[in-house]
C-alpha positions in Angstrom: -29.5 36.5 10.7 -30.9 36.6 7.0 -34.6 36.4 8.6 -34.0 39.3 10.9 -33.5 37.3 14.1 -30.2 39.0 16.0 -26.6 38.7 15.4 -24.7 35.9 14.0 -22.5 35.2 17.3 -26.1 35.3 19.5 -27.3 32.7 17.1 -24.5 30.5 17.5 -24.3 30.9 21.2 -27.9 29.7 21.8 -27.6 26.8 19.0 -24.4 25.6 21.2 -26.2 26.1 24.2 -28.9 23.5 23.0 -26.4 21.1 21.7 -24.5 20.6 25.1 -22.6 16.8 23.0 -21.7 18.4 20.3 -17.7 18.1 20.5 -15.1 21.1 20.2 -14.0 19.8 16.9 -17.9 20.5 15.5 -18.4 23.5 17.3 -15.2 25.3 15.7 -16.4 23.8 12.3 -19.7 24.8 12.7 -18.6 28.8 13.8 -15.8 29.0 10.5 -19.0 27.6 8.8 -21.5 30.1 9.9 -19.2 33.0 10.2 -17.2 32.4 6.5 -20.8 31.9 4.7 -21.9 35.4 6.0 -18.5 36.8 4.7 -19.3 35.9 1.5 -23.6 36.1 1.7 -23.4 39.0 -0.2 -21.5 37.6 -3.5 -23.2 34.2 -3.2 -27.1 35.4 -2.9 -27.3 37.0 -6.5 -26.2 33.5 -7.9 -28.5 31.8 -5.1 -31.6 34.0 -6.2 -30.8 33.6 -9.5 -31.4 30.2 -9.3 -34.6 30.6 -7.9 -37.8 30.5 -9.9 -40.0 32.2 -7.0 -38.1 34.0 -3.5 -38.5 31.6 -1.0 -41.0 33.0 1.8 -39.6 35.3 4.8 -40.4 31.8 7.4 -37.9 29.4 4.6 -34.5 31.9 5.4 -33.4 28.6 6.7 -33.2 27.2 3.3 -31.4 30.3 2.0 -29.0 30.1 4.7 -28.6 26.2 3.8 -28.1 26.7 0.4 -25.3 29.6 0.7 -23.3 27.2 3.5 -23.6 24.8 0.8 -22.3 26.8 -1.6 -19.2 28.5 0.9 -18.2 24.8 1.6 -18.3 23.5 -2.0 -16.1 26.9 -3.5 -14.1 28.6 -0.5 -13.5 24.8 1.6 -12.8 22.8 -1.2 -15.2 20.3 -0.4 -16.8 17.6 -2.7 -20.2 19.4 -4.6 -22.0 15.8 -4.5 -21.4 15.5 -0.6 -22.2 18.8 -0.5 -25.2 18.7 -2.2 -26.9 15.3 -0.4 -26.0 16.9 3.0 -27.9 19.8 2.1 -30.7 17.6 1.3 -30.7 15.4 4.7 -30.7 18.7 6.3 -34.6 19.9 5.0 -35.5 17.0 7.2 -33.7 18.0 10.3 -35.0 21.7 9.5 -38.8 19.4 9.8 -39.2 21.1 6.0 -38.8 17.8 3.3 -40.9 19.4 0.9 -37.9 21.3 0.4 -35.7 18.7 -0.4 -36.2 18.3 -4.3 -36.1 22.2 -4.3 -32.9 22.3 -2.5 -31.5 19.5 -4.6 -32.7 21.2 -8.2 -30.7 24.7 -6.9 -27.3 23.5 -5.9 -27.1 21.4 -8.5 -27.0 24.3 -10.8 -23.5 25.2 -9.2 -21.5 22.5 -9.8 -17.7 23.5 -8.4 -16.3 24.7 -11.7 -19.4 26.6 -12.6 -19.3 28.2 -9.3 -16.1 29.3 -9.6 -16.4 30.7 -13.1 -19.4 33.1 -11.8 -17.7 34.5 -8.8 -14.1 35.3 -11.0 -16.8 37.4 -13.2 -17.8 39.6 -10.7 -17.1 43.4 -10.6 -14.6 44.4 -7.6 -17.1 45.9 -5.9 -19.3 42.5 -5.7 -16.3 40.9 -5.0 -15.8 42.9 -2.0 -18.2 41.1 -0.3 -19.8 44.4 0.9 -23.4 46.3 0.0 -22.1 48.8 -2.9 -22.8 51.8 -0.1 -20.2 50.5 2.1 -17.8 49.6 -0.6 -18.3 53.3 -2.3 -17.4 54.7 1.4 -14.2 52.8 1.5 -13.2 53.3 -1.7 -13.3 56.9 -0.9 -12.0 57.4 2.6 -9.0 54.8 1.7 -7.9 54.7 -2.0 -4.7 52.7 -1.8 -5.2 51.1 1.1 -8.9 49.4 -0.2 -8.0 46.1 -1.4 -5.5 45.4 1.6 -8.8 46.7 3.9 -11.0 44.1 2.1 -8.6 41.5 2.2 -8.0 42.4 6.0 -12.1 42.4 6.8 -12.7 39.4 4.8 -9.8 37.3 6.6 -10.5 34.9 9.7 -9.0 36.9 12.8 -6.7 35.3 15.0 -7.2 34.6 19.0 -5.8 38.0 20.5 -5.3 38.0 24.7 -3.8 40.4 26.4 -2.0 38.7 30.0 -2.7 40.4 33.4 0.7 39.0 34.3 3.8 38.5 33.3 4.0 37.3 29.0 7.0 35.4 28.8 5.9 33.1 31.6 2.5 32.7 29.7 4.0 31.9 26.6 5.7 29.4 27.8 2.7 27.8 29.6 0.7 27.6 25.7 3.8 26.3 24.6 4.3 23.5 27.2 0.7 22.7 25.8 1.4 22.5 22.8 -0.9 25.8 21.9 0.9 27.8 18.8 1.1 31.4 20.4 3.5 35.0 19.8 3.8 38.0 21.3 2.1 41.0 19.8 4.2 43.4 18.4 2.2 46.7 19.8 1.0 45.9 23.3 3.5 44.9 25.8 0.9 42.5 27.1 -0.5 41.2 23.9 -0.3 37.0 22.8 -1.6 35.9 19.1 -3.2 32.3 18.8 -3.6 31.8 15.4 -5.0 29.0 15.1 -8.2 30.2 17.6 -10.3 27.9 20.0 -12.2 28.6 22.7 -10.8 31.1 25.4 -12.0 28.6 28.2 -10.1 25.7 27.4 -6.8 27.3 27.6 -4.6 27.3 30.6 -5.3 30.6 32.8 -8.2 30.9 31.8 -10.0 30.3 35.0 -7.6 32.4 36.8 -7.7 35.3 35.2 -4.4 35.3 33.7 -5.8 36.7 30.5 -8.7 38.4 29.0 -9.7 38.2 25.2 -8.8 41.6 23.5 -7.4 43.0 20.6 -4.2 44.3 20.6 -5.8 47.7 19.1 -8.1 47.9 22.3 -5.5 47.4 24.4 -3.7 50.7 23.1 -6.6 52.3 24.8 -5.2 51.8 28.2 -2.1 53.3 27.4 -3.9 56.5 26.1 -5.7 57.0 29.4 -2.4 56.8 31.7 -4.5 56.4 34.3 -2.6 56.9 38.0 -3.7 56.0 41.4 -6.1 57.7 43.0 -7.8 59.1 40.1 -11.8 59.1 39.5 -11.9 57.2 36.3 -15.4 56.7 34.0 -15.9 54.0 31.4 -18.9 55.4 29.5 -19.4 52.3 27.9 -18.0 49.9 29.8 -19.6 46.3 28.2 -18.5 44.1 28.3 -15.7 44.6 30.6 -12.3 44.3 29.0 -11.1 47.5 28.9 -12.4 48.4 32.5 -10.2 45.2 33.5 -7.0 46.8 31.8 -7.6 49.8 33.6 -7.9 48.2 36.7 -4.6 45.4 36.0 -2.7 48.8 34.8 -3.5 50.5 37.9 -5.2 49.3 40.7 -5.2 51.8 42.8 -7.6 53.7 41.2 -11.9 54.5 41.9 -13.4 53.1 38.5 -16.9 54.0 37.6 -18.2 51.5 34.7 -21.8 51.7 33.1 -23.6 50.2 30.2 -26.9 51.4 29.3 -27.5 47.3 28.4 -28.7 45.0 31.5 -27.5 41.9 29.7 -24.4 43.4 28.7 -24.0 45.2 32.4 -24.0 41.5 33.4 -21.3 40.4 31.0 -19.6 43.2 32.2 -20.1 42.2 36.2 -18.8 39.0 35.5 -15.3 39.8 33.6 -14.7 41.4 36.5 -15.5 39.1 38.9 -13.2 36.5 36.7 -10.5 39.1 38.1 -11.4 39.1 41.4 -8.6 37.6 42.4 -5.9 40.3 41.2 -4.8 42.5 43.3 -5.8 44.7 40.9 -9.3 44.7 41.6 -9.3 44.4 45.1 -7.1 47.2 45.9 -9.5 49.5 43.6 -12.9 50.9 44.7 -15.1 49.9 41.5 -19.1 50.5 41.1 -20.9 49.6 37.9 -24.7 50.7 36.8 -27.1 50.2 34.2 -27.3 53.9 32.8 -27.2 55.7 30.0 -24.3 58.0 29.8 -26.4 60.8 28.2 -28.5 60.9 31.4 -27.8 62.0 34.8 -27.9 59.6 37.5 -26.2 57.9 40.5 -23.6 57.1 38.8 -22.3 60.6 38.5 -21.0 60.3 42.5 -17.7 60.7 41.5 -17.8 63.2 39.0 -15.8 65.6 38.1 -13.4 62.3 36.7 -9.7 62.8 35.8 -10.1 60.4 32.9 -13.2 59.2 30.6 -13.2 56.7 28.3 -16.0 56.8 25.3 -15.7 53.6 23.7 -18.9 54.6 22.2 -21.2 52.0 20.2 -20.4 52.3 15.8 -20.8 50.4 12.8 -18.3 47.9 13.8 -16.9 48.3 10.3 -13.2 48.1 12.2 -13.8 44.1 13.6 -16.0 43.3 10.3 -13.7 40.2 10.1 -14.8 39.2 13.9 -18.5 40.2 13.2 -19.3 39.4 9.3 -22.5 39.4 9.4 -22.4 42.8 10.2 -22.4 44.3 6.4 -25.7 42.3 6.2 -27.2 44.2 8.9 -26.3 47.9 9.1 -27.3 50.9 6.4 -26.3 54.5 5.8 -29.0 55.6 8.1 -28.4 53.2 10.9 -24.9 55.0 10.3 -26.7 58.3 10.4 -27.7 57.4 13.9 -24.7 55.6 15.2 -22.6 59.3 14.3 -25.3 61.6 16.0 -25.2 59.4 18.9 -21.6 59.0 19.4 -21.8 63.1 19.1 -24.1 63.3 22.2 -22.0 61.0 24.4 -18.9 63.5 23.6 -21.6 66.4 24.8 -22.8 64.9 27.6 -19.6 63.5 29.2 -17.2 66.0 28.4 -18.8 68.5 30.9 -17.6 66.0 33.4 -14.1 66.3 33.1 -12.0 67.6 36.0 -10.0 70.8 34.3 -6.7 69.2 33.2 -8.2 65.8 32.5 -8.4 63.6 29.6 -11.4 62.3 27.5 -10.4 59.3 25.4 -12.7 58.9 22.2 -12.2 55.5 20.3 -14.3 53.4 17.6 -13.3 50.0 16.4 -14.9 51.9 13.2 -12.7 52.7 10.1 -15.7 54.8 8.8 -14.2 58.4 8.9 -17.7 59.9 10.1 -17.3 58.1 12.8 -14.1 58.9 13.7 -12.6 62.4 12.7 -15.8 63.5 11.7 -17.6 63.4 15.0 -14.2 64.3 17.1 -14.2 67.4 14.8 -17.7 68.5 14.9 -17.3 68.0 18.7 -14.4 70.2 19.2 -16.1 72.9 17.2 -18.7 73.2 19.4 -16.4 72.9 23.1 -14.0 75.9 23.2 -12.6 74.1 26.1 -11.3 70.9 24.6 -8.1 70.7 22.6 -6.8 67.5 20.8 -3.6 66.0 22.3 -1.4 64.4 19.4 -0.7 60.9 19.4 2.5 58.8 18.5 2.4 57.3 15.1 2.4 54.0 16.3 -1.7 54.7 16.9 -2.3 54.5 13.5 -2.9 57.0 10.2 -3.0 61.1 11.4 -6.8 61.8 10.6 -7.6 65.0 11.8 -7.9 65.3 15.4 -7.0 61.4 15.7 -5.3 58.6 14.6 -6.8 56.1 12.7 -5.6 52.4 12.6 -6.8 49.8 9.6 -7.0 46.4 9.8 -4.4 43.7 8.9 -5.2 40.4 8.3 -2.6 38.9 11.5 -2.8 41.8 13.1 -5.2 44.7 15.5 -8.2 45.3 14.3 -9.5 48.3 13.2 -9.8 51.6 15.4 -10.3 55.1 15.9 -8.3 56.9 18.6 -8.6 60.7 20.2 -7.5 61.7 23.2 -9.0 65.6 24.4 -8.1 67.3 27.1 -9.8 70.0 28.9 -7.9 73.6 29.3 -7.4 74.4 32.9 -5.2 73.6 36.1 -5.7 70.2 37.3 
């Protein structure tokens, strides 16, 4: 991540995948490990590099990612410095680098716990944060009074969400027979919390399809569709799969259209559904999925005009920040830039596909107002056509032509919702 090298979760997925013994018990340390040091990179690395005489070279980011783990377990775990510290030392060997070991030792030992502590309680708010000071200047602004609970909210470890294909109660029970802590969700009729995580393949119904991982925020999206059998439905961006699966468990008899302009993603995307296969849901509905990019013609147009859309178009991520930390390390105000005129071009593209009377959903798990109102605004400025259906309150803050909801710490993530409709008979 710090050397440029893909996403945290990638990362972790391909170390797992080469360390078939290692037991669930390491794996879940190893991900809270990974995934807390990145939420708090960004308040540890001016101490790190403070520390430093000389930057360490762009191939030695191992040993700055070593260092900050080191330095997450020792302040935000509790754990003992001196372990701490000698672990980190044994790893330069395991990372083939024991030049580095006196280097690595020399650093951390600069931080002893109390130290540590007394440096991080003197940051600003801002540093504290954990974000880049453009992000945290764009919060402070859009949100005011509702910052610190935001940070708190994004800086949190998210809980398990599922949402059941069947029936809840009869679920519940099932995790609870197990021994698996697990409540209803207070939003979604079909949403279960597991708070205390693990791995979605290890629970019971998993290999049935009795439930999909999704946030209870996404699963709101199903209900703005109200999809209804027989219509010509269009996930823009379908990847990988879970909404296109409530659309199809909601109402299966429906002709779902479901592309991703991704091929790795179009194959995550193929098999959530095929874990579904066995619903009636699925097998009652006619469903085709291609590799395309919704801002182009193509095949997968067959079906148009569509009675519904849904644009769950690709943004900052700034809504799941607590699912994707490493995020605020990656992305910039002009990646933003781009990420705004692009979701802007799916609206112009797609919308001219709507059957008269139909419904476009627009969502963002984004709590960046550009991303939300702002685009959904400058869109309907330029369509004459398309009008902005209000939406209950349950959805979230009114923000101009949508609702926006913010994140809570045992809660939905974060997301932006807009449902438009085109003027004309049906």
């Amino acid at each position: 991540m710090l050397a440029g090298q893909g996403n945290l979760k990638s990362q972790l997925e391909r170390a797992f995948a080469a360390r078939t013994t290692l037991s669930e018990v390491d794996r879940r340390f190893a991900t809270q490990l990974a995934f807390g040091t990145a939420r708090m990179a960004l308040r540890l690395l001016p101490l790190l590099d403070s520390a430093l005489k000389h930057p360490l070279k762009p191939r030695d980011q191992d040993l700055r990612a070593l260092m900050l783990g080191t330095l997450y377990q020792i302040h935000w775990l509790g754990a003992a410095a001196p372990l701490c510290v000698n672990g980190a030392v044994d790893a330069t060997r395991t990372l083939n680098k024991p030049w580095a070991s006196k280097l690595v030792n020399a650093v951390l030992r600069k931080f002893p716990a109390n130290l540590l502590a007394e440096s991080l309680a003197k940051q600003s708010p801002a540093e504290q944060s954990g974000l880049p000071p453009w992000w945290y200047a764009a919060w402070a602004k859009a949100w005011g009074p509702d910052l610190e609970t935001l940070i708190e909210a994004s800086n949190s470890e998210p809980p398990l969400t599922l949402r059941v294909d069947g029936d809840r109660d009869t679920l519940l029970k099932t995790f609870q027979d197990a021994g698996i802590s697990a409540t209803a969700g207070a939003l979604s009729a079909q949403a279960i919390y597991l708070p205390e995580g693990g791995s979605p393949a290890s629970l019971p119904g998993f290999s049935t399809g009795a439930f999909t991982v999704q946030d209870e925020g996404a699963q709101l999206i199903t209900e703005l569709l109200e999809p209804a059998p027989g219509q010509h439905v269009l996930d823009a961006c379908a990847a990988p799969g879970g909404k296109a699966s409530a659309l199809l468990a909601a109402c299966p008899d429906l002709s779902l259209t479901a592309i991703d302009p991704v091929p790795h993603r179009v194959a995550r995307l193929k098999d959530t559904l095929a874990r579904t296969a066995g619903s009636a849901a699925l097998g009652q509905s006619k469903v085709a999925v291609y590799c395309a990019d919704a801002r182009l013609a193509g095949p997968w147009q067959e079906n148009a005009p569509f009675d519904r859309i849904l644009v769950d178009a690709p943004c900052s991520g700034s809504g799941i920040l607590r699912r994707q930390p490493d995020i605020r390390l990656l992305r910039t105000p002009e990646e933003l830039a781009k990420l705004c005129a692009l979701q802007l071009a799916l609206l112009k593209a797609l919308f001219p596909l709507l059957r008269p009377g139909g419904r476009l959903v627009y969502c963002t798990c984004s709590v960046m107002p550009e991303e939300g109102e702002g685009v959904v605004t400058a869109f309907l400025r330029s369509e004459p056509t398309a009008r902005a259906r209000p939406l209950p309150e349950r959805f979230g803050l009114l923000r101009g032509p949508g609702r926006q909801r913010l994140p809570t710490a045992a809660g939905p993530d974060g997301f932006f919702y807009a449902a438009l409709e085109k003027e004309g008979a049906a």
